[in-house]
Every structure is written in C-alpha cells, then in structure tokens.
N, C-alpha and C positions, 0 to 999 in steps of 0.2 A: 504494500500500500504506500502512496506517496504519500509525503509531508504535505500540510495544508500550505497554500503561498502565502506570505504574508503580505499585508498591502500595499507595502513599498517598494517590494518587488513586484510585486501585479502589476502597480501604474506604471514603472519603469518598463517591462516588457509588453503592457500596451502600447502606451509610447512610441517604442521601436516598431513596432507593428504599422501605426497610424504613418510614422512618420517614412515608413517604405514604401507604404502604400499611396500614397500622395506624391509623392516622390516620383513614381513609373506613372501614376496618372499624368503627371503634369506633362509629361515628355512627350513629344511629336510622335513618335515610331512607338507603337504599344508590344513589348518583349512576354508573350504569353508564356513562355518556356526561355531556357536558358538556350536552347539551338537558334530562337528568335535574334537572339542577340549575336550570334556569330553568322547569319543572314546575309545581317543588316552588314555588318562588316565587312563579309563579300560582296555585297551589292555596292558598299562604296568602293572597293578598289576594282570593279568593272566601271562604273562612272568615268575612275580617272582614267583606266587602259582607252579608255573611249577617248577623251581629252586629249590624251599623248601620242594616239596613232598617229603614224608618220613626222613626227620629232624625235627627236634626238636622246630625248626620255624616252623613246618607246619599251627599249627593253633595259634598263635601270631600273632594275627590281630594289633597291636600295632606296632612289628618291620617289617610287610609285609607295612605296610600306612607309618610309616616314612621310608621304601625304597624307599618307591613308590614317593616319596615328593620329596628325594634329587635325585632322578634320573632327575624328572623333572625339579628340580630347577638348576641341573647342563646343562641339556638340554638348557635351557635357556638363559640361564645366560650373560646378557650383552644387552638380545634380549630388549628392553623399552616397546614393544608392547605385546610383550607375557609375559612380567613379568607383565603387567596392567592383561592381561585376565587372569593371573594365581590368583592373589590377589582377581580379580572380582569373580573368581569360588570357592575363600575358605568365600570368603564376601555370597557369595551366597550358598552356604552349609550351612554354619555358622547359617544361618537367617534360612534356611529352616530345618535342625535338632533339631533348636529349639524351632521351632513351633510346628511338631512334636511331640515334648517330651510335649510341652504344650497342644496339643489336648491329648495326653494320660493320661496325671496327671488329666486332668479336667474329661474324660470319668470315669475313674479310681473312680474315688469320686463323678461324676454324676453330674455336674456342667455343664453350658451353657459356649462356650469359651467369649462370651461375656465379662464374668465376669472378663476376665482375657485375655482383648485383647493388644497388643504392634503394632504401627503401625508401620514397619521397612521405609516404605517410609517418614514419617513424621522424624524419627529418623534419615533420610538418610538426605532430605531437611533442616532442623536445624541445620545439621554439617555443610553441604555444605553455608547455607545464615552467618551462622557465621563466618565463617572462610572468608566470600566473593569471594565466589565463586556460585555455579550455575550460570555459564554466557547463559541466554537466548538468547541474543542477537548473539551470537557464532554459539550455535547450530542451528538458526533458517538460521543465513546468509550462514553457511557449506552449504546450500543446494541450493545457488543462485549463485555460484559462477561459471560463464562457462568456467572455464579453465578448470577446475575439474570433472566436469557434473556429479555428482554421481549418480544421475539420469539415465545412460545411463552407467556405473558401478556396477551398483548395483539394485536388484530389491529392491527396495524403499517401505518399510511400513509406512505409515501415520503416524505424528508427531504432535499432535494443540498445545500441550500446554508442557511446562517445568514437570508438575505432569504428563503426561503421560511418557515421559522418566524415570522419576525417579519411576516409578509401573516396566516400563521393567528393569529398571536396580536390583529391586530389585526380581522379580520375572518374570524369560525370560519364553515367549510363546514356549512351544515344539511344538507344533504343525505348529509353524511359525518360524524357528529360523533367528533371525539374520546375514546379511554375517558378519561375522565374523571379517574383516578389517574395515568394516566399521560399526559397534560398537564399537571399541575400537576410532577410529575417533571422534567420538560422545562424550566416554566419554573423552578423551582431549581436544576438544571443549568446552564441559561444565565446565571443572577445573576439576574434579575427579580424585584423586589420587590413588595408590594400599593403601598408607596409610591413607586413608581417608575409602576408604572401609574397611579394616580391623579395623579400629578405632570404625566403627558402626557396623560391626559384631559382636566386643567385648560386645558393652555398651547392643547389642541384649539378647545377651548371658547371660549377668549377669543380665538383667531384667529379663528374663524369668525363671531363677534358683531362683530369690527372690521371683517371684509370684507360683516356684512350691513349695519351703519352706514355701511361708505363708501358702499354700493351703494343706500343711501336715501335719503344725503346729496348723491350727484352723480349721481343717474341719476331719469328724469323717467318714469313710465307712460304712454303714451300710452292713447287709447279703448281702437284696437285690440285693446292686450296687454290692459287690463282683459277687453274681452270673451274671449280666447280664456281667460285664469286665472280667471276666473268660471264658464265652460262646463266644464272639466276639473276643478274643485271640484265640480259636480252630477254628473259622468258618475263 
C-alpha cells in the first residue's frame, strides 16, 4: 500500500503537471507522442534541403544540422517543457550514435560487443543518485493523484520500478511511444534535468570513443574480418 501524499507534495506535483501541460498547448506544432516530436525535426531539415538545393550548402551536412538546431532552439525558446524534450532527444541520439559506432568498431575487428559494453542506464542512474535526485517517491505518487487523473489523460504504460523508467528514458519504445506531455511530467517528477541528460550523453560519448581507440590501438584486423565487414557494408 502506498503512503498517503501529503499536501505539499500534491500541489507541487500538480503544479508540474498544469505547468507541462500549458506548456505543449501553447506551442504551434501539437507533439501527441514523443515520435511527434522527432517528425517535426525531420520535416524541418527537409525544408532546409529544399532551401539549399543547388548551392553550395547542398550537401554540408554540418551547416544543414546546425540550421536545423537553431531553428529549433529559436522555436523554443522560453518553452521549459520542450527545451526538457529537446535536450532528452540530443541525450538520446547522443547515446544511441554511439552505440552505433561501437557495434561497428567491434564488427569491424570481429569482437563480441560484450567486450566493450557501456550501460547508459546505469550511467544515467549514478548521475541522477549522486546528484540526489531520482525521486521515486515522485514518480510513483504523479500517478495517484485524483485531481490530475493521468490515468484518464493519458493512455498509461506500466511503470514497477524506478530502473524501468530510466531503460525508457534512455532508450524510448517506437513501437509504443510515449504521450509526449506526459513524459516530460515524468521526467520532472523524477528531478531530471536537460543538463543532467546532456551531462550523461557526454561522459557516453567519451567512453565509447576510449573503448573505440583502445580497440584500434590493440586489436589487429585480420583479411578474414576485413572481408566479412566489407560484404555486410554492401549487403
């Protein structure tokens, strides 16, 4: 049985509710699902590829992504709710290009990723318990609160435990996405910051560029592996 909320938590975690929710109303583009929002973010860098056909930016993948970045972040700008799920979507890139690059290095040289595994969830959890934060207590009550009824808001996916959150927050279900208001809910509930997610994208980042340089510096290709990593680049 849970604890009753007490009521200074309750209006604290309406609060947050009220003020996410006004938040994505207010905004031009309505993000039902968190896919809505990585959409929209394709649709702007088609815009620009439109723009730049036949210049000299055409194919400057470099200055087409940083347009694409500040259109966004001028879109934005002010929004607290959509600057959380802007930071969450480069936290989440971040992690997931880097893995990525770490199944290719390991393929590359014929390596099991085992050997070269980084868990971005445990990476995420140690930022968040050091810093004191992950409030489980938070996330669990957000969801008992009848003023609020997220429940009846929201179609509601199953939540047991604090480590399940932190798997979705570091690697979101496409096939299920989340509504979109309320994930970002969630993670202010929990204490998660846009700087706390970019914080663990970074340290992501730079482990997995130290395990691709040890894995260059002490590990030899053989023919073999080139031919099979040559054949699965064509196929």
């Amino acid at each position: 049985m849970r604890n009753e909320i007490n009521e200074h938590d309750k209006n604290r975690l309406i609060t947050i509710c009220n003020n996410v929710e006004n938040d994505f109303n207010s905004f031009s583009v309505q993000f039902e699902s968190i896919e809505d929002f990585f959409i929209w973010r394709s649709e702007i860098k088609e815009e620009i590829e439109k723009k730049v056909a036949n210049t000299d930016k055409q194919k400057d993948e470099v200055y087409k992504d940083k347009l694409r970045d500040e259109i966004i972040e001028e879109e934005i700008r002010g929004n607290k709710s959509l600057e959380l799920l802007y930071d969450w979507s480069k936290f989440y890139m971040m992690v997931d290009e880097s893995k990525g690059k770490l199944r290719s290095i390991n393929d590359q040289y014929g390596l099991d990723d085992n050997d070269h595994l980084i868990k971005a969830t445990s990476l995420l959890h140690n930022h968040l318990v050091g810093q004191g934060k992950a409030n489980k207590k938070d996330l669990f009550d957000i969801f008992q609160i009848r003023e609020i009824n997220l429940g009846v808001r929201y179609t509601l996916r199953t939540i047991n435990t604090p480590y399940e959150f932190e798997r979705i927050i570091v690697k979101e279900d496409e096939t299920e996405a989340w509504p979109t208001p309320l994930f970002i809910m969630l993670l202010e509930a929990y204490g998660v910051t846009g700087e706390d997610l970019l914080e663990v994208g970074k340290k992501f980042e730079d482990l997995s560029n130290k395990y691709i340089e040890d894995i260059t510096n002490n590990h030899v290709i053989s023919q073999d592996e080139q031919k099979v990593y040559k054949n699965s680049l064509k196929g």
